[in-house]
N, C-alpha and C positions, 0 to 999 in steps of 0.2 A: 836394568834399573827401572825403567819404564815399566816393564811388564810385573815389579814389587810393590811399584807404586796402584798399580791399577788392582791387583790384586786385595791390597790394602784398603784401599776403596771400597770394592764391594764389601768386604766382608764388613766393614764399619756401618753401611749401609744396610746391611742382612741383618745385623745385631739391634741398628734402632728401632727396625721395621717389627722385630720380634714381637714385643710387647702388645702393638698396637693390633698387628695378626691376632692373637690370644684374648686379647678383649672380644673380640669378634667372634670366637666360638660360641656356638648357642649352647645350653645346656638342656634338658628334660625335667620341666617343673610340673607339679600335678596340680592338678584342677583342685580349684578350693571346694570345699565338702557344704554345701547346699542341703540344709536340713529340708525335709520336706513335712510340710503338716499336713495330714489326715482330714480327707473333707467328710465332713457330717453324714452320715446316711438313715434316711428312716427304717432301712430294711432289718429285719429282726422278729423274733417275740417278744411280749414285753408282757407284765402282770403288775395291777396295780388295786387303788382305792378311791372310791368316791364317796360323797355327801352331798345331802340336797334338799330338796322342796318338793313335794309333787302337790297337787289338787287334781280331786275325779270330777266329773259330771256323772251321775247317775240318770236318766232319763225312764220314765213308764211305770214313776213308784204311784201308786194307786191303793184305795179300800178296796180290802176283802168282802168285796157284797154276798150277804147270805142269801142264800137263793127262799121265793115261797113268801117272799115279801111284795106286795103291791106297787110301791115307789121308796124313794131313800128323799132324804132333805138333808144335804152339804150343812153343817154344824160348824167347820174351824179348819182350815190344815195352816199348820204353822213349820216356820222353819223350810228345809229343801236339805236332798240326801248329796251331800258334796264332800267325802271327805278329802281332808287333807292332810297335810302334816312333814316330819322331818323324815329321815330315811340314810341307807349307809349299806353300804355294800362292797364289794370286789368285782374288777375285770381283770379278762386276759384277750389277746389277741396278738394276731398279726400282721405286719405290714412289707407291703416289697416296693420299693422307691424304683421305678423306671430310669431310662437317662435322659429324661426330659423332664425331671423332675416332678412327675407325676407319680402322686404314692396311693397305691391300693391295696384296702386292708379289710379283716376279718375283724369281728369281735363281739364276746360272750358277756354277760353280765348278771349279775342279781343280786339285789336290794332286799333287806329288810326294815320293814315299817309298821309305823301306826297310825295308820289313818282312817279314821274312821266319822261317821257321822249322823243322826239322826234325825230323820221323816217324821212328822206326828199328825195324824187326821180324826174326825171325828163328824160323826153322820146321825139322821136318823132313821128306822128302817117302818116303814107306815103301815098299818093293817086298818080295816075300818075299827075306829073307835081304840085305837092303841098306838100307841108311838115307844118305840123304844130307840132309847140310846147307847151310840156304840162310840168308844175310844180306843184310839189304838197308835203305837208307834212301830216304825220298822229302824234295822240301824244295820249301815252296809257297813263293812273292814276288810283293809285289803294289809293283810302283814309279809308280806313275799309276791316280787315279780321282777321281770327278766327282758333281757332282749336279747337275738343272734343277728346283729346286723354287718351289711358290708359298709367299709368307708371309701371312699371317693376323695381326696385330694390335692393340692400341691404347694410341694416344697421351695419355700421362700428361703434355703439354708435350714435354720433351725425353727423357724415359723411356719407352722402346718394349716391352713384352715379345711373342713372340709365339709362335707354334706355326708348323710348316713343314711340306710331304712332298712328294711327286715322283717323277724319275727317278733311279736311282743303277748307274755303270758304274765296275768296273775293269778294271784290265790285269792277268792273274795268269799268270804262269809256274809250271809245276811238273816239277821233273826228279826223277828217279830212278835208280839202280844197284844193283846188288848182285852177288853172288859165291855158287858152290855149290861146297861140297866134298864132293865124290863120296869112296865108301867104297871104304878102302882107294886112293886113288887123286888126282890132282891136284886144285887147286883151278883152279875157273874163272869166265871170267867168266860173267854171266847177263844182264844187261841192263843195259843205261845209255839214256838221253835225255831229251831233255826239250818239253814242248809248251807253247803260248803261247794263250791264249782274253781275248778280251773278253768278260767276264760283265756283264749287265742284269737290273734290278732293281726294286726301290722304296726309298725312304727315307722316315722320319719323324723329328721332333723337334721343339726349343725352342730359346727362347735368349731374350737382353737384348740391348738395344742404347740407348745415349748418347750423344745430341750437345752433346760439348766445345766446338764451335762453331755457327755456321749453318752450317759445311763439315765439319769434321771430326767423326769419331764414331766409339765405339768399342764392339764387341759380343763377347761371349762363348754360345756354341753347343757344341749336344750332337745327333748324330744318331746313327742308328741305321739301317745299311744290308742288307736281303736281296738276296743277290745269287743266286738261285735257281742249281742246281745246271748242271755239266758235266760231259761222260762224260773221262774219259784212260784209255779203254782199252787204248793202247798202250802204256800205263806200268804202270796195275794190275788188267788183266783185265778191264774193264766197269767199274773203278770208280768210278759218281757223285760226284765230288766238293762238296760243299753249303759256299757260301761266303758270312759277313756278319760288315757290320766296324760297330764302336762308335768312334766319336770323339768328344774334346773339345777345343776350338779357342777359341783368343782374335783376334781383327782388331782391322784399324782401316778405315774406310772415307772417301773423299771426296765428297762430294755436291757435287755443281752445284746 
């Protein structure tokens, strides 16, 4: 009797425990799903467009002094050969982002423009007992030019600033005319034409740049181009022409 009762016991005991045992098993739950976002990289090619503003200095614009003359007397030069003007173009380039977020980059470019400007002088060229006078204007245009520079700098996330320098070339036309009036005696012509040089150079600068997307982006740029000097002596006597143009530019670029 004893040993039915004890029995009885436990097993009532084995059966409340059951439940509270079963609670207690662990189960195998999976880890919740952690999207991960994509961080920004500048590295890529990318090809875009620009607009802007440039002004040249021209430097060593000068009369054509005819030779066989005694002395000349300064008569007027009005104006200065500066052009300037709007402009528009395309780039491409490349950039590879470091893991220090330092970005270095490649990049081609060229602009087409109109700028242009015109010199105007006017002298007199002395013999004894004769004076004649000479007019004449010269006018520089530069309609195409380029740069292959490297970029230099670093990644703020999507805010790029950087420094840049290189090669810088353009296309300059410079023609010239003018007219003598001989004393006592008709006017005539004196010279007209014009010559055409690709001038090479260096370039230096800055700029910003922002990516509106993982593709697109948009940057604002300042360079500063010497375009070391060239002779047009058949326009004004040997004279070196010393040519460098200032731009500012805004784009937009697409990155792959």
């Amino acid at each position: 009797m004893v040993r039915k009762l004890l029995s009885g016991t436990a097993l009532a005991v084995a059966l409340s425990a059951a439940p509270a045992m079963a609670a207690d098993l662990s189960y195998p739950v999976k880890a919740p799903i952690v999207a991960v976002v994509p961080v920004f990289t500048w590295t890529g090619f990318y090809i875009g467009g620009s607009v802007g503003y440039g002004w040249t200095s021209v430097d060593g614009v000068g009369p054509y002094y005819v030779p066989g003359y005694d002395s000349y007397i300064n008569t007027y030069t009005s104006g200065s050969m500066e052009p300037d003007g709007w402009f528009g173009g395309l780039q491409a380039g490349y950039n590879y982002q470091f893991y220090n977020n330092v970005v270095l980059g490649i990049e081609a470019d060229v602009m087409f423009a109109d700028m242009k400007d015109t010199f105007s002088f006017g002298y007199g060229a002395v013999l004894p007992g004769i004076t004649d006078t000479y007019n004449a204007t010269a006018t520089a245009k530069i309609d195409t030019f380029g740069t292959v520079r490297a970029r230099l700098g670093y990644a703020a996330d999507r805010f790029l600033p950087y420094i840049t320098g290189g090669l810088a070339w353009a296309n300059v036309e410079v023609s010239g005319n003018g007219t003598v009036d001989l004393s006592g005696g008709p006017q005539l012509g004196w010279y007209q034409g014009s010559e055409s040089e690709t001038y090479w150079g260096w370039a230096i600068g800055a700029g910003v740049e922002y990516a509106v997307t993982d593709h697109w982006t948009l940057k604002a740029e300042y360079i500063y181009s010497d375009l070391g000097a060239t002779n047009f002596d058949q326009l004004f006597n040997s004279s070196d022409l010393d040519f460098s143009i200032q731009t500012l530019k805004v784009g937009v670029n697409y990155k792959f």
